[in-house]
N, C-alpha and C positions, 0 to 999 in steps of 0.2 A: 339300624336305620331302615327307616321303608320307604320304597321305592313307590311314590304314586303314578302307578300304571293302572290303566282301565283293566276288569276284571278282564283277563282270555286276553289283553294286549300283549305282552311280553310275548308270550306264544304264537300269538298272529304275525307279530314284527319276524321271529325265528322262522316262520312256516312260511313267512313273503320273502325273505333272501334265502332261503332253499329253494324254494319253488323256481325261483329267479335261476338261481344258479343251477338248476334239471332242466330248466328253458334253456339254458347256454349250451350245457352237452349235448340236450336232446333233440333240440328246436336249430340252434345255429350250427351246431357241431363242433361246438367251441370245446373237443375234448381235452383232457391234460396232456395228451402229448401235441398239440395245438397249442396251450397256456406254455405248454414248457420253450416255444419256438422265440416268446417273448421275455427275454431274460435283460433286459436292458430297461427297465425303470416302466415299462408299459404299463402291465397291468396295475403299475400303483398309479401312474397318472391319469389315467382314465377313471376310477372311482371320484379322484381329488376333482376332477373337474364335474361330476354329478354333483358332488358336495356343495362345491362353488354354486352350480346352478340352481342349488336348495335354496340358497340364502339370494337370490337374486340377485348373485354379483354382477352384473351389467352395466355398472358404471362406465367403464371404458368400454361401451357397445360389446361385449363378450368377449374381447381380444385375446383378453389373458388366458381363456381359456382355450381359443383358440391356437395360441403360442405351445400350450403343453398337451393338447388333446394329440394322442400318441397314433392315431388312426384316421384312414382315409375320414375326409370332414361326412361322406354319408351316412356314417356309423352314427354322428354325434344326433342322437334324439330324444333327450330330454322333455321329459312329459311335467309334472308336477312337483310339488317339494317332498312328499311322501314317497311317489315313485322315485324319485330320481334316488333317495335314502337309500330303498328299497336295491337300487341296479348298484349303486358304491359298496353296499354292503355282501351282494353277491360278486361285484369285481375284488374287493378286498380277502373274500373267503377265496378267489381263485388265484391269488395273487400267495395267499397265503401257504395252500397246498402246494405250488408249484416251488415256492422255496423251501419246504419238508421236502420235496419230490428230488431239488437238488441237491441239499444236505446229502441224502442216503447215498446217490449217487458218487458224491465228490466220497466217496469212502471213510462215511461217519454212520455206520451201519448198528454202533455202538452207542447214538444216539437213540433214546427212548421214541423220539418221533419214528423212527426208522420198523420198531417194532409193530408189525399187526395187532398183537397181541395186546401191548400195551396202548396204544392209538390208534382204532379202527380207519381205515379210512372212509373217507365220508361217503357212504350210500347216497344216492343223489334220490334216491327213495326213499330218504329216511324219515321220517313222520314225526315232530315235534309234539311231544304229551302235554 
């Protein structure tokens, strides 16, 4: 099956929520041991509500999102439908890491995620081919 993406799109979409998420470490200080402080449903509700704001949920004046946006309301700034994709999909990669970060932890070391070797972990320099 083929994917109709723009040529060099696939790659642009991967190289914008990296970039995004080296803005986070590097720009806000939002390190993993920061991500790891939010173990209660955050980092996943804060992408969902980018998502929301992709699709112009607004119907109930933003409430809803309001209701689940996990952070002080300053944080909430929702730019366009591409960016806002763009910031869900680097909250979702850091939402991601931080539950491999406590797998290992919780003493499943014996899990493949857990291995360097096997699962690098993600260079926030890492350059999309």
């Amino acid at each position: 099956i083929a994917l109709s993406v723009p040529v060099g799109g696939r790659e642009r979409a991967l190289k914008d929520v990296a970039a995004e998420r080296r803005r986070h470490v590097q720009v806000e200080g939002w390190t993993p041991e920061h991500d790891d402080e939010h173990a209660e449903g955050e980092m996943a509700n804060a992408p969902a509500c980018y998502v929301l704001s992709s699709t112009g949920h607004t119907r109930d004046g933003g409430n809803y999102i309001k209701s689940i946006w996990p952070w002080d309301w300053k944080w909430w700034k929702p730019k366009d439908r591409r960016r806002d994709l763009v910031r869900a999909g680097a909250l979702i990669l850091a939402e991601i890491e931080r539950l491999d970060r406590a797998t290992c932890r919780a003493g499943e070391q014996h899990d493949t995620k857990c291995s360097r070797q096997a699962v690098p972990a993600l260079d926030h320099r890492h350059q999309f081919r």
